[in-house]
Structure formats: structure tokens, C-alpha cells
N, C-alpha and C positions, 0 to 999 in steps of 0.2 A: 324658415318655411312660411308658405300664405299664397298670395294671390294678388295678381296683377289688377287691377280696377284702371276704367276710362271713364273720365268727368265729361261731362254734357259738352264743355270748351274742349275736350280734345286731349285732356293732360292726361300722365302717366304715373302711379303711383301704386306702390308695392303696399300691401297689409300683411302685415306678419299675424298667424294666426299658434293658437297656443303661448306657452310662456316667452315666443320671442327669443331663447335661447340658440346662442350663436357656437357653429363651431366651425372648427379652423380646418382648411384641406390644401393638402400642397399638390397644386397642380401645374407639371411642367408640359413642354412643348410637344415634347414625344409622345407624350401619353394619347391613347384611344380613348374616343369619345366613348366608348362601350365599357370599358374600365374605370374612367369618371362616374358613370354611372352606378355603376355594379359598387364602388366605393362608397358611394352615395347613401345607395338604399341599405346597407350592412351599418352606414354611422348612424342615420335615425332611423334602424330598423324596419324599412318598410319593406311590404311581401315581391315579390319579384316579378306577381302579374301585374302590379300597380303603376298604372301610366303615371306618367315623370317628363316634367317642363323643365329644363334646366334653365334660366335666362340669366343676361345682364345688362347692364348701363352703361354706357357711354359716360366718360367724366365732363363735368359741366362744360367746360373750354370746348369741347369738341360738340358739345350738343347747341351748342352758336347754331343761325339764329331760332331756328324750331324749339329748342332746349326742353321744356319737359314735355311736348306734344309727340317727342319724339319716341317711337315703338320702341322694347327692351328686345337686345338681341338675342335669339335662342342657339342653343348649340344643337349640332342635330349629326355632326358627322366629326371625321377629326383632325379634319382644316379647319371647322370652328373654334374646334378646344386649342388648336396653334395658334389662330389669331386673338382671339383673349389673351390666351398669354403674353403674346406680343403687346398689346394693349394694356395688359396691365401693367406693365414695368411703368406707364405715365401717370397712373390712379396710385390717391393716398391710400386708400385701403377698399380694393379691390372687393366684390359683394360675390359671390355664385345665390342667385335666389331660385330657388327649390318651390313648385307646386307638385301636389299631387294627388292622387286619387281621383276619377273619373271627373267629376262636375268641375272640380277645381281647373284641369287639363283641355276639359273643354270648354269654358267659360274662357279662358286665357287662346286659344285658339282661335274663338268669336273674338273677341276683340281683335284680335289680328287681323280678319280678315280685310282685303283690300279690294277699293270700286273697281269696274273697269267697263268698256262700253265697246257694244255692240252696235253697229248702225245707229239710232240715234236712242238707244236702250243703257239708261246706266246702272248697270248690275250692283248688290251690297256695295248701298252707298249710305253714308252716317244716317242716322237718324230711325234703320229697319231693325224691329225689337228680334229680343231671341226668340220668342216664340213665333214668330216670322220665318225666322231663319231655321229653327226647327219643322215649321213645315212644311217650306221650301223641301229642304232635304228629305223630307217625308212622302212629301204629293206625287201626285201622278204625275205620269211624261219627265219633262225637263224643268220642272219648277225652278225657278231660279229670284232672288228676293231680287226688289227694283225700284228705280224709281225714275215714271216717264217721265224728260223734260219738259213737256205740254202740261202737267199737274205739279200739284206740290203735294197730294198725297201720296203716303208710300203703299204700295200695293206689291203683292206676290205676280210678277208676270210668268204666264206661259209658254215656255217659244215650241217650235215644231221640230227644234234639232234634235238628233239623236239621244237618250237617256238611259239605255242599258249600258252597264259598267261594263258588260264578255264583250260587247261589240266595241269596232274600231271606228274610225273615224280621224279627217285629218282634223290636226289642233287638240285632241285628246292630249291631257298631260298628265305626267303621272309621277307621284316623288322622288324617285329613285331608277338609275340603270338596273336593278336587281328588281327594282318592281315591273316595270315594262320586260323584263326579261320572262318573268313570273306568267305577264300576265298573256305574254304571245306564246309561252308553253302549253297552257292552260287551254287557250282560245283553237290552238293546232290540235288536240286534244279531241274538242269537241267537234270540230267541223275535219276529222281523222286525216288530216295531210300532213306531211313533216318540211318544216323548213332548216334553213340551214341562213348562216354569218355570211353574207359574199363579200362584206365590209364590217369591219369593227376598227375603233379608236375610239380614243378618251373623249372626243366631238361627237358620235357620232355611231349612229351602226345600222348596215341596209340586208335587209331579212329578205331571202328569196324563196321559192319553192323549191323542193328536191329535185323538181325535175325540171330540166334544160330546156323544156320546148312550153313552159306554164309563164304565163306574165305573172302571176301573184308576186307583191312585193309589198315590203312597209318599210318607211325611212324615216328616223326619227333622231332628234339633235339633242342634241345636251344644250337648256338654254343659259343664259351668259347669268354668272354668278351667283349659278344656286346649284342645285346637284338636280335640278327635277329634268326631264325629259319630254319632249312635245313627236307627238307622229306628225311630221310638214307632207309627208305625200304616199298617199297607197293606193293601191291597185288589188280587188278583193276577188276578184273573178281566174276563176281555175280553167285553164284551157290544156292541163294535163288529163292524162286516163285515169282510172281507174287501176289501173295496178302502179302504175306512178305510185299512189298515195299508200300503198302497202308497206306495212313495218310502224304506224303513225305512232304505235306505243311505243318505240322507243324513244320520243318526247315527254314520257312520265320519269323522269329520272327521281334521285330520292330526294332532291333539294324542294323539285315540284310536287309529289306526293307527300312528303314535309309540309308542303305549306297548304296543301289540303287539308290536313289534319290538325292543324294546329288545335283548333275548335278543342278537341276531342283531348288535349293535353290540359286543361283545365282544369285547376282546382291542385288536389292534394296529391289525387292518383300518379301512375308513371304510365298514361295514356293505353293504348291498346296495342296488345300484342302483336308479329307480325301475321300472325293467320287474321287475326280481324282485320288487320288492314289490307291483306289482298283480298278477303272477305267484299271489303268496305269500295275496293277498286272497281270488283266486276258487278258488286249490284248499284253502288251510287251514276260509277262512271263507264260501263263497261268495257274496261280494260283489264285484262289478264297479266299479271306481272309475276314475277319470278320469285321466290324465297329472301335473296339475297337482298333487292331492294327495299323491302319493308325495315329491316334492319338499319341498315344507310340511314333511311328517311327518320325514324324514332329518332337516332341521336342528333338528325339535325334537328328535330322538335324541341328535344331534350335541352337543346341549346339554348333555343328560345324562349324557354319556357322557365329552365332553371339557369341560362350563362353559359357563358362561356366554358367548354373545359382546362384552355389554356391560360385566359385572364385570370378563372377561378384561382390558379395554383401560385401567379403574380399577387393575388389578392391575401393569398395564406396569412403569411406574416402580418400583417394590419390588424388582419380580423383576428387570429387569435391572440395580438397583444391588446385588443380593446375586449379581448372573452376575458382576459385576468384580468384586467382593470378594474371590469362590471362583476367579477365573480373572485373577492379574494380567497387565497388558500387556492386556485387553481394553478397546475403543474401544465404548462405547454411546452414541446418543443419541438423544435425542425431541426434534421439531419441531411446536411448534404452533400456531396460528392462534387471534388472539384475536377473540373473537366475543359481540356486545353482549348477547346475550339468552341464551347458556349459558355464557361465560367463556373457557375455551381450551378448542380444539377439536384432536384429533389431526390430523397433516398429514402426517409422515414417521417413519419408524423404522429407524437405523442400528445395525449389528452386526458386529464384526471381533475374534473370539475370540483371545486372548493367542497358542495357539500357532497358530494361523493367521498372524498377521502374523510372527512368529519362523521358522515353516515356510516363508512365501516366500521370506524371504533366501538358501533355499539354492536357490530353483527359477529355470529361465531367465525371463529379464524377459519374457517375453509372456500379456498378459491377456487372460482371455475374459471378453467383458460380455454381457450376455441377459436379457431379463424374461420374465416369464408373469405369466400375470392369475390372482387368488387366486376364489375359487369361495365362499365365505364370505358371511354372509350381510349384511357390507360391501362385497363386492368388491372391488376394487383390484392393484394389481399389485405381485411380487415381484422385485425385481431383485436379480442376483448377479453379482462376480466373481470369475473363477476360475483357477487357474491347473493345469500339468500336470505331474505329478510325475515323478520318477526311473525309474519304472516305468508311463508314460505313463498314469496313473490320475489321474482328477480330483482337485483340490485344490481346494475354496472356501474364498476366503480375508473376500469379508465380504455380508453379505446386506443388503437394507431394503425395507423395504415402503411402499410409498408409494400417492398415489393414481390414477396413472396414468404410462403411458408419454408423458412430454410434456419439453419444455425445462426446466421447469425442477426436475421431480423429478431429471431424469436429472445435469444441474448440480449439484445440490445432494450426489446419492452423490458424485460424481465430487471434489467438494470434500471428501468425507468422507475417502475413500481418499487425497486427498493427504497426510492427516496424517502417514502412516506411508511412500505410495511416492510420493516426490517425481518431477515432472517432470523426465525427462533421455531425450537423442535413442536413448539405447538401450531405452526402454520402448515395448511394442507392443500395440496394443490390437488385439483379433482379434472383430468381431463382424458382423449384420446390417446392411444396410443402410439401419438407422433414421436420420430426418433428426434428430431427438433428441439420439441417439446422437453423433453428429458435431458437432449445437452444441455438446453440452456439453464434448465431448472438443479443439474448438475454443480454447474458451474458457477450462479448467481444466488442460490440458496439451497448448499448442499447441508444445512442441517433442519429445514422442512421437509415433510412427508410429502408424499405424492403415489398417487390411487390411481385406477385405471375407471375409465367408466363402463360401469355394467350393463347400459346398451349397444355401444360399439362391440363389446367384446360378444354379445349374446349372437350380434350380427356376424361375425368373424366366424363364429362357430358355425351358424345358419349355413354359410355364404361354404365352407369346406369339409364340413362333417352332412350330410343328407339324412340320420336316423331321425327318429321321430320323439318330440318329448326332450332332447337335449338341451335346447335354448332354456327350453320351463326348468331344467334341473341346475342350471347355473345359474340364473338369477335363483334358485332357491336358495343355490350354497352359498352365493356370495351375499345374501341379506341375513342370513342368519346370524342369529346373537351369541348361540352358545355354538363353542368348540364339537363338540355330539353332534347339537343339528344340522352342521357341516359338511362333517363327516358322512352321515347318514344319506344328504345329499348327493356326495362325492365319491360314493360308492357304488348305487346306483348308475353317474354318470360312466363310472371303470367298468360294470358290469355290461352297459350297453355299449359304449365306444372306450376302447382300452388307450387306443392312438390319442384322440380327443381329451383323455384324462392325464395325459404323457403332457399334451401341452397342456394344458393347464397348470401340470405340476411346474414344465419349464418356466411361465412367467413368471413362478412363487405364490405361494398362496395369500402372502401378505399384501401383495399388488390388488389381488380385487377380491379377496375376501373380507368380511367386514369383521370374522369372529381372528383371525390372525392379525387385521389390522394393530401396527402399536401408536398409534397415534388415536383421534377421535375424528369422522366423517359425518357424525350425526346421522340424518334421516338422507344425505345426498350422497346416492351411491349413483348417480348418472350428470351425464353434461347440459339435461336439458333443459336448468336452467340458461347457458351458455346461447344455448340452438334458440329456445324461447327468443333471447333479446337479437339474435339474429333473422329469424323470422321478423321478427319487427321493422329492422330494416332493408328486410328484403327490397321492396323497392326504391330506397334510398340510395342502395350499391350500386345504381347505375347513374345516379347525379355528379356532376362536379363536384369537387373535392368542399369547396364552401358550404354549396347546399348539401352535403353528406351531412358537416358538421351542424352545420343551424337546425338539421331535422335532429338531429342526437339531441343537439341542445334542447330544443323547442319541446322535443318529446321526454325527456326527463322533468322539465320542467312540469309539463302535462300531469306526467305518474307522480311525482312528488307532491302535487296539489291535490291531487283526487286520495292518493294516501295517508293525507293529515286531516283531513275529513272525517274518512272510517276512523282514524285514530282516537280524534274529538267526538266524534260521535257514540264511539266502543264504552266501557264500563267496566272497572277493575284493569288487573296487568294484563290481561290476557289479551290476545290478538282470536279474530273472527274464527283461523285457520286452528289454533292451537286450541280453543273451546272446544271447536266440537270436536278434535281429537280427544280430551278431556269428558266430554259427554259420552265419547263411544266407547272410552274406557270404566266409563263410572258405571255405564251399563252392562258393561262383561263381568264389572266386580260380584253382580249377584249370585247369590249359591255359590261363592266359595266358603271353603272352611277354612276359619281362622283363628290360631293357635298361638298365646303369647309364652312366646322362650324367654324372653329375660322385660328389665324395662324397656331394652329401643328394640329388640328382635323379634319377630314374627315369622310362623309358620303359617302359610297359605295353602291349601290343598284346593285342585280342581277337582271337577267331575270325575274325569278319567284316571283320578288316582295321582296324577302328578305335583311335584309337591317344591316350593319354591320360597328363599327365606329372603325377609326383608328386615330390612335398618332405616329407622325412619330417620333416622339421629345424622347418619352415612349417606341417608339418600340411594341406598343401590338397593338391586334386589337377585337374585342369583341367576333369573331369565337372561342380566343385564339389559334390560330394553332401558330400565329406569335411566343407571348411569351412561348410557351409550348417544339417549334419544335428550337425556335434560328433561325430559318430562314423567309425570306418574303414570307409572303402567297400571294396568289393572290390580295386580296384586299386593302393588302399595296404597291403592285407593280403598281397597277393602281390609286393609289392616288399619289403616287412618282411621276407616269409619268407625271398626272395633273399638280403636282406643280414644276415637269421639278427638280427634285431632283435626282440625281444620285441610282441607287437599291444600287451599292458599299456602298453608305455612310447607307443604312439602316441596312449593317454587325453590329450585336449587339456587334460581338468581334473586339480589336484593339480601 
């Protein structure tokens, strides 16, 4: 990577900038210049809005007799990247040199530029600085850099020709047939007539008006050995009606409302929704467009902004075998389906980053599973598990994307994750009520527990029981610690809804009651930490499958750097979240009574009379919050304090 540089004599010569560090890409004939690229920025990780030079050299024999004055070839389409190839087979060791990042891109640009002459005016010719050339391109009218033959100063000349980019004109040239195409959609747009192809080829294409009895026309050729495009002859005057030009919005199609917007895809966000963008039609351009195309247009944005959706999934396998390279202890894998008339066909995509799988060793054995559906212009669904940290903040520990919520995607994760968390009765899977969910969890670890979550079901209830106050009475029964308080709950809820308590009883009470639980849930009786880390990539589900991944990437990376901070920062074992639940317990302990029954046993009485015994020695207390939660409840805090025992030493862990 670096930067092309031209010597005052004319020569050409690369600077490699940073360590000069070389690496190697196999690039054959077939390949798309668009996938060279996209390959490019994933190996030295640059951001995806970052303009990108690709060049190369010519080997000496061939750069006879100009030889280093000679300009480095750039790739730009993907009959470039065919003829390199071609070319290279005669080079000892073939170079691709990499610029990037704005100045870089366009500093390598300026030097390219090439003289040419106007009647007796010769346009960027050697010798005109860039801040010349910068304000050429700045100024008013047609500034164009020069240099008259009658002087030998160089000087910015003026001319009188045309200077607005919307306007036509013959010999206007423009990089590409998709740009001239872009830019007479655009132009019909604004002056509201529609045209139509009355010629197209690969040479070539002559644009007419809609209507039969209008001379408006533009003809414009493809010039010899480049891909750019020049308008040779037009005719701008309208000798059609008035209703002739009626319908002109149907020239906003979504490729062209796409390329309006791009501006507005910029940065991190996933650009504007489509009400803003039909919003953004009728007041920027006054065009009224329909639902359907705002849609269309995002993803072609989307493409451009973050790739290809179809390269993206060519690109998979690269990318995640240079994600375990750079991340060891990382689990990748791709499933696919062999299919007679395209070969293999994507099916699954697993992911479990090095320290993600190292990170949960130290976290309590209970898992959160959850999918969402990706929004992409494959669709399919994302599934993740997750786990809950020290300071009760999400932890994912592995993702995949599969193509729906069904038996056997969910199977097949569930098989993935055993690589690393083996089956054993102390592992707890905390999710929805998917029937998926359960076979596979059946099937792939039928001696782990498995919970239901107590806001899906609160909403179940919601969503088919109407009485008032039943949602509040199932999350009371299902949080409760002691078997009674349960109860007391659950009676209640039979007293108002008897139907309601029927099912309840049918799921089992051990499914989503915490006090029947036989396993341990801790303090997660719902999936939202699951939904949390889904939120997150809310708008990531609609990226290509690469950018999906690098945003997972990039953003774990994020949280685990801002999380070892608070860490470094914290004081004692305790975590930020686990304090002040410790403080607001230490402050309940006041005014109780407290009563020692033997050396480790204690009697605690509340206010109300009720009375509850603790083992400091055991660590439980008969509320069970103590043993249930891992942390001291109140009424172990104020038996510690009686017997002048530190809370520190009542830490179950350590």
C-alpha cells in the first residue's frame, strides 16, 4: 500500500507507506473487478466507504522505449482485471499496488491527468500545480487549468463553454454507460419529459422522446478503449405537448432514486427509511413515487454502500478463514447444499469468536437462545447465543445465519456449540417457546435444563386471556423464590382465570417457575438479554452477509474494550451492577432482628413478623434468594453484621 509520486522528468515510482508489508492475492481471469476489491479491503481492513486505486506496471521489456515515464495501469472494470491477468503470466512477480483513503486517491488521479487542446488552448498540461487544479475545479464557469502557447506562464483559463454537470451538451463525456444512463434519468426528471432507447448496443445508444412527433434526441458512443462515454450529437428542444410529457415519474425508477440518495447512506447508519425517502422525493424533487420503490432503491444503496449481496457470500470463506487466523480459538463454519445445476449452494453459517468461547468459561452456565429474521435481500434468519456477564450485560458467545427458524437449522447450531459447551445437567438454556427450539435442544443436549421466558409467556397470556392483573400475577409466580410465594400467586391467578391456570398447569410449573425450577436460572428469568444483542444489530440484518459479520466483529470488539476499562477502573471483586445490588441489600438489612441458633445459624426476623434462617458457613438462607441469586440477600447481611463477619467473605465465588 502507498502512493504513486511523478518526478519533475516525468518518472513513475510507487512509495509504500507504513510497514511496507506485502501480501499475496490470487487473482484469476474470471474474477470481478468488484470482488478484487471487496477482497482487498477485508485483507487490509479498510472501511467500505474508502476510495480504493487499484494499479499496476507494466514489466520493463514492455515499458521499452518510455519505460519509467510510463503511467501505472489502473483497474477500473473487469476486462482490466482480465487483462492483468493476462499480462501477468509474462511478469516475475506480479505487484497489485493499493492507494487509499481520499488524498491518497486523489493525488494519484492528478497525476494522471492528461493535456489536450482546444483550438489553440492546451488544457492540464505538465507543469500546472494542484492547487491550480483544485481551483480550476472550484471556480466559476468552466475553469479549466492551461497553458496558452503564446506564454510560458501557466495560468487558469476561462472559456465560455457550457459548466453545469445536469446540463447536456455535445462532447460531454462521462465514465461509464450506467453513468450517462444515471445521468439522462436524472436530467428527464427535472426538465418532467420521458425518454425512451430507440437504439442501444455495446457502441452506442440514441435516446428519443416519448412522443413520435418531438425531435428531442441525444446520441452518444462509447469511445475506443476505455469504457467512458462522449454525447457526439443532440437535439434539446421539445416540439411535443404537454400531455406527451405526462407520466415523467416513471423515470425515477429505484436504481435512479438509489443514486439520489446515496449522500444520505453515509457513515454507520442503514440510511433512511422508505417513508423518508418518498418524503425526500416530493420535497427535494417533486416527485410522488409509490411504497414499493423506496424499498428497491435502499437495497440498491445498500449495495453500494456496504457490497455486493452476491459477491458478499463468494467472499464468505476468505473472510472467515483470515477471522481464525487473526482470532485463534475461533469456531467458523459453512454448510452447504449440493445442488445439480449450480454446485453448492449456501445453507448455514456458524461463528464463535476465540474470546467469546474463553469469556464464557468464567460466566454462570445459563444460555440465552433467540433468532430474528435478517431483512437482506436473501432473507433468512439470525440465530444467537448468549450468555450474561458479571455486571449483568450481554455476552454473545456465537452467532449463524441460517435459512430459517426450523428443526433442523436450530439442530445443527445447537451441534455447533456443543464443540466447545458440552452437555451436562448444570447447563440452562433460557429461551422462547419455539417448538424448534426444544427438538433441537432435545436432541443435542437432552441432559441440560431448559426454561421458558417469562416475558414471551406474560405476552401469551396478554395476547389470550383479556382479565385484568394476570400478566402482574405470572411474573409474580414465576419470580418467586419460595414454593408458598408461588403458590399464593397461583391461586390468585385460578381464582380469576381458572382456564388461564389450566394452562399454565399444562406447560408444568417447572418450565417457567423459578421456585419448581431443578436446575439454577439465577436472576434470568427472560430472553432479553438475547433481544438486547438483537436490537443491536437491528440494522446490521439488512447488510450483506460480510458486512453482517465485520459489524458483529467490530462491535464486540467495541464492548469488550469499553468493558475492561470499567473492570480496571472498578475496586474489589465486585462488578458496578452487583454493588449496588449489595448496597440496596445492605440497606434493607436495617431493623431486622437477629438471633444466633448455633455457630453458623441465624435467625432473622422482619418487621412484619416474618422470620427466616441463615448459614453463613452454607451460604443459603431459607428466603433462598441467597442460594438461588449467588449473592447476599438481605437477611445474610445482617446476620454477618451481628457476628462482625466481613459480606466480602460471604462471596459464594473464590
Amino acid at each position: 500500500m502507498g502512493l504513486w509520486s511523478k518526478s519533475s522528468n516525468g518518472d513513475w515510482s510507487f512509495q509504500e507507506t507504513g510497514s511496507g508489508h506485502e501480501e499475496s492475492l490470487i487473482i484469476n481471469r474470471n474474477d470481478s473487478f468488484e470482488g478484487v476489491v471487496e477482497r482487498i479491503r477485508i485483507m487490509v481492513d479498510l472501511g467500505i466507504l474508502t476510495p480504493v486505486a487499484l494499479t499496476y506496471q507494466l514489466p520493463e521489456w514492455i515499458l521499452e522505449p518510455e519505460g519509467p515515464k510510463t503511467p501505472p495501469i489502473t483497474l477500473s472494470c473487469d476486462k482490466d482485471v482480465e487483462i492483468m491477468s493476462t499480462v501477468s503470466d509474462y511478469m516475475y512477480e506480479p505487484v497489485l499496488y493499493v492507494s487509499s483513503g481520499p488524498e491518497q486517491v486523489a493525488k494519484y488521479q492528478f497525476y494522471c491527468r492528461s493535456p489536450f487542446t482546444i483550438d489553440e488552448t492546451t488544457y492540464l498540461e505538465d507543469g500546472v500545480t494542484e492547487e491550480q487544479h483544485r481551483q480550476a475545479i472550484r471556480g466559476n464557469s468552466s475553469a479549466a487549468l492551461a497553458k496558452e502557447n503564446t506564454t510560458s506562464a501557466h495560468e487558469v483559463v476561462v472559456g465560455n463553454g457550457p459548466n453545469k454537470s445536469s446540463e447536456l451538451y455535445e462532447g460531454k463525456i462521462f465514465a461509464t454507460r450506467a453513468e450517462f444512463k444515471q445521468h439522462m434519468a436524472l436530467y428527464a426528471l427535472r426538465h418532467k419529459f420521458r425518454f425512451k432507447n430507440s437504439r442501444s448496443s455495446t457502441d452506442g445508444m440514441v435516446l428519443r422522446c416519448i412522443s413520435l412527433r418531438c425531435n428531442w434526441r441525444v446520441y452518444a458512443i462509447k469511445m475506443k478503449n476505455v469504457e467512458k462515454y462522449e454525447i457526439r450529437k443532440l437535439i434539446l428542444e421539445h416540439t411535443c405537448s404537454v400531455d406527451d410529457r405526462t407520466g415523467y415519474e416513471e423515470q425515477a425508477t429505484h436504481s435512479v432514486i438509489g443514486e439520489l440518495i446515496k449522500a444520505r447512506f453515509a457513515g454507520k447508519g442503514c440510511g433512511p427509511r422508505p417513508n423518508e425517502i418518498i418524503q425526500v422525493m416530493l420535497t427535494d424533487h417533486n416527485i410522488r413515487i409509490s411504497y414499493w420503490k423506496p424499498w428497491r432503491s435502499r437495497e440498491f444503496v445498500l449495495q453500494y454502500a456496504k457490497g455486493s449481496f452476491n459477491t458478499s457470500y463468494k467472499l464468505l470463506p476468505e473472510y472467515l478463514q483470515k477471522l481464525v487466523v487473526a482470532n485463534p480459538g475461533t469456531i467458523a463454519e459453512i454448510h452447504t447444499v449440493h445442488d445439480a445445476n449450480v454446485g453448492h449452494r449456501f445453507k448455514y453459517m456458524f461463528l464463535a469468536l476465540g474470546a467469546c468461547i474463553t469469556g464464557f468459561k468464567q460466566m454462570r452456565n445459563v444460555m440465552i437462545i433467540d433468532g430474528a429474521h435478517l431483512r437482506g435481500k436473501y432473507a433468512g434468519c439470525l440465530l444467537s447465543a448468549s450468555a450474561q456477564d458479571g455486571n449483568y450485560q450481554v455476552f454473545p458467545i456465537a452467532v449463524a445465519i441460517v435459512d430459517g427458524e426450523n428443526d433442523n437449522a436450530w439442530e445443527w447450531f445447537f451441534k455447533m456449540l456443543s464443540q466447545f459447551i458440552p452437555d451436562n445437567n448444570d447447563l440452562v438454556f433460557v429461551s422462547d417457546r419455539h417448538s424448534s427450539i426444544y427438538n433441537g435442544i432435545s436432541k443435542v443436549y437432552p441432559a441440560a435444563k431448559h426454561c421458558a421466558c417469562i416475558l414471551h409467556l406474560q405476552r401469551n397470556i396478554t395476547t389470550h386471556y383479556k382479565n385484568k392483573h394476570l400478566s402482574y400475577l405470572v411474573g409474580k409466580a414465576a419470580r418467586a423464590f419460595q414454593v408458598g410465594e408461588f403458590y399464593n400467586a397461583f391461586n390468585e391467578i385460578k381464582n380469576i382465570n381458572g382456564s388461564c391456570a389450566d394452562y399454565l398447569r399444562s406447560i408444568g410449573f417447572e418450565h417457567w417457575a423459578r421456585a419448581h425450577f431443578s436446575g439454577n436460572r439465577y436472576n434470568i428469568m427472560t430472553s432479553n438479554v438475547a433481544e438486547t444483542w438483537n436490537s443491536v444489530l437491528r440494522e446490521a440484518r439488512e447488510y450483506p452477509i460480510v458486512a453482517l459479520v465485520e459489524f458483529i466483529r467490530s462491535k464486540l470488539i467495541d464492548w469488550y474494550a469499553e468493558r475492561r476499562n470499567v473492570t480496571l477502573e472498578g475496586n474489589g471483586r465486585l462488578t458496578p451492577r452487583v454493588k449496588g445490588i449489595i448496597e440496596t441489600n445492605f440497606d434493607r438489612s436495617g431493623g431486622l432482628i437477629v438471633s444466633r441458633i448455633n455457630n453458623d445459624e441465624y435467625e432473622v426476623k422482619e418487621v412484619n413478623g416474618s422470620s427466616f434462617q441463615v448459614n453463613l458457613v452454607k451460604k443459603t438462607c431459607s428466603c433462598y434468594s441467597f442460594q438461588m441469586l449467588l449473592i447476599p440477600c438481605h437477611h445474610a447481611i445482617a446476620a454477618a453484621i451481628k457476628d462482625k463477619v466481613t459480606i466480602e467473605s460471604l462471596w459464594p465465588i473464590g
